[in-house]
BALOZA-829705 format. One line per 4 residues: for each residue x, y, z of C-alpha. Coordinates in steps of 0.1 Angstrom, whole numbers. Example, Ala and Ser with C-alpha at 12.3 -4.5 7.8 and 13.67 -1.06 7.14 Angstrom:
// BALOZA-829705
123/-45/78  137/-11/71;
// end
This chain:
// BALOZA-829705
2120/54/900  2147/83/894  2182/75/903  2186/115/898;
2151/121/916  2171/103/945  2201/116/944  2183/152/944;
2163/143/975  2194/125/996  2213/154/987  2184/183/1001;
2183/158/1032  2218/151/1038  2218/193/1045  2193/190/1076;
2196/156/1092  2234/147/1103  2233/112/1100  2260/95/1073;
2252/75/1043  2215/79/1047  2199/47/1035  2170/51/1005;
2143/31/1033  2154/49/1061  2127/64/1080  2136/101/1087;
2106/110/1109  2118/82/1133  2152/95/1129  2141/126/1152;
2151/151/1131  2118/161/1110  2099/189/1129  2066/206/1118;
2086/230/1101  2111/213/1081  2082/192/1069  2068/221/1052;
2100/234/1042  2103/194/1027  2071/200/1009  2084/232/1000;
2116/218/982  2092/190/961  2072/213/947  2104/239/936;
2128/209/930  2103/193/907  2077/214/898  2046/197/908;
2020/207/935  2013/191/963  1977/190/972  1961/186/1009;
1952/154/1004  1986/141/993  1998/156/1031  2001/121/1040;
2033/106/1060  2037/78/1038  2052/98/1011  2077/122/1030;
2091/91/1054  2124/84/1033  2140/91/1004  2127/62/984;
2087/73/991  2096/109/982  2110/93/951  2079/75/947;
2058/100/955  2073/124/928  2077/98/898  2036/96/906;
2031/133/907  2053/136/877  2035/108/857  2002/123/862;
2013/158/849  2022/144/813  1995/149/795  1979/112/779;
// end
């Protein structure tokens, strides 16, 4: 994992959801603060922020629910974009 990936994903966060010292596991959907719309706008900054698409199926909670799976989730989009 990307202690710059992180750092780029608290920081978008920390501009839409009030809450201090956000911790890396901290679950933002049960925060209340993640509406239909700024979940697409939070797929929306992934795919700018790092350049990498994400697909239909990859629409999946799991990997938008804090900082640490949006981490995650990009080191595995970014891994398998670098051609073997």
């Amino acid at each position: 994992m990307s202690t710059d990936n992180k750092a780029r994903i608290a920081e978008y966060l920390s501009r839409f959801i009030p809450v201090q010292d956000l911790k890396d596991d901290q679950d933002i959907f049960e925060l209340s603060f993640v509406s239909s719309m700024f979940a697409m706008q939070l797929v929306s900054f992934v795919e700018h922020e790092f350049g990498i698409t994400v697909e239909n199926e990859d629409l999946e909670l799991e990997y938008f629910r804090s900082i640490s799976a949006l981490d995650a989730f990009v080191s595995r989009k970014l891994a398998a974009s670098v051609p073997q």
